[in-house]
Each structure stands twice: as C-alpha cells, then as structure tokens.
Backbone as CSV, one residue per row, in Angstrom:
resi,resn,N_x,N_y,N_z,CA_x,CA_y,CA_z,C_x,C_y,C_z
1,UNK,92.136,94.658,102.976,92.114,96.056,102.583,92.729,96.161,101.190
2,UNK,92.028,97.140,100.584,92.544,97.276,98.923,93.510,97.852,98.857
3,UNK,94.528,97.960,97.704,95.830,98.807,97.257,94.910,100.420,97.781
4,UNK,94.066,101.018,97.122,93.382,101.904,97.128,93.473,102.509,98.181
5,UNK,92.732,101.701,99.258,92.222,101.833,100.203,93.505,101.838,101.248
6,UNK,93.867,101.162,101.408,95.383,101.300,102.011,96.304,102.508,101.753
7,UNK,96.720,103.162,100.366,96.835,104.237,100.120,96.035,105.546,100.968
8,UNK,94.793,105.295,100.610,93.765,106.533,101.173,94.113,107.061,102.601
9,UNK,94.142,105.580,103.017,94.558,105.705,104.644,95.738,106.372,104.997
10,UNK,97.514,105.926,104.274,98.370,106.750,104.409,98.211,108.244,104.655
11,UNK,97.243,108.525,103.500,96.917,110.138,103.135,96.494,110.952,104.496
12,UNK,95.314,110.049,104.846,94.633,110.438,105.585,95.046,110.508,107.113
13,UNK,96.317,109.998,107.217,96.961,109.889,108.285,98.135,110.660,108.346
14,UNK,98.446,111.230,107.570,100.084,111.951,107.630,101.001,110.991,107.156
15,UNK,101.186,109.332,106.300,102.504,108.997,106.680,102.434,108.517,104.871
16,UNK,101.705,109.658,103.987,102.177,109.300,102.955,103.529,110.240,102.733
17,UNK,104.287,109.442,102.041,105.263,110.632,101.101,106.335,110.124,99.496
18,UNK,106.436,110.952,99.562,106.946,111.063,97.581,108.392,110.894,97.717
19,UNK,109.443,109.897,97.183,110.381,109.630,96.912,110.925,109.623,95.406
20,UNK,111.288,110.505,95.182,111.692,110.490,93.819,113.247,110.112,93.422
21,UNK,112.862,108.825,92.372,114.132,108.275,92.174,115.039,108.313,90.568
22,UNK,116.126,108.799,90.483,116.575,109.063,89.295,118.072,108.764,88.715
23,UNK,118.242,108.432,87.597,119.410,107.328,87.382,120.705,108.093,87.838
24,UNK,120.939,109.361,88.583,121.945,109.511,89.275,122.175,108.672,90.748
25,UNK,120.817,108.599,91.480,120.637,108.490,92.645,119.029,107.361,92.664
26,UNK,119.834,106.573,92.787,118.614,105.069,92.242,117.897,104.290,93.373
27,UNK,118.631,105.553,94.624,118.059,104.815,95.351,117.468,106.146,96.104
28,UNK,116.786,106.977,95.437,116.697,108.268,95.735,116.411,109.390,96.155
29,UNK,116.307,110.138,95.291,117.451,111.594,95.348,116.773,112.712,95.905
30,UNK,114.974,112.497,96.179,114.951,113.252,97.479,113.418,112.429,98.005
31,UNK,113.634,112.948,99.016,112.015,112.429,99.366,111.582,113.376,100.843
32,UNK,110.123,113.649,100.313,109.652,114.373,101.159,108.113,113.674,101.508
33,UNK,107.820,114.277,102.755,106.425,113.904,103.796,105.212,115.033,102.999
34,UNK,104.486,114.327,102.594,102.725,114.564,102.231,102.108,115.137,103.272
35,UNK,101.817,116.673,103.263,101.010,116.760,104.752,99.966,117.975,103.989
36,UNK,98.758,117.805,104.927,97.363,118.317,104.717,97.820,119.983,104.698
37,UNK,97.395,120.824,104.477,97.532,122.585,104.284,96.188,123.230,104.844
C-alpha cells in the first residue's frame, strides 16, 4: 500500500488527526481527531 493510499484510508476511516508541534512544546502542543461533518 502507498504513503497516499494509506493516508486516504486513515481519512476515510476516522483515525486521521493533526498534531501540531512547536518549539515550546516539541513534543506537541495540541492535537486533535479529523472527523467527516
């Protein structure tokens, strides 16, 4: 399975999500769950 394609699937499943990391908190500083609307 491709990077791509592996991605797509997360999406398409509920278990992507966004971690955003920043030189206060490097290991970080928030992260939230990707869900369909």
């Amino acid at each position: 399975m491709s990077g791509r394609r592996y991605v797509a699937g997360l999406f398409e499943n509920g278990k992507a999500y966004v971690n955003l990391h920043t030189a206060g908190f490097p290991g970080g500083e928030i992260r939230g769950q990707v869900v369909r609307k």
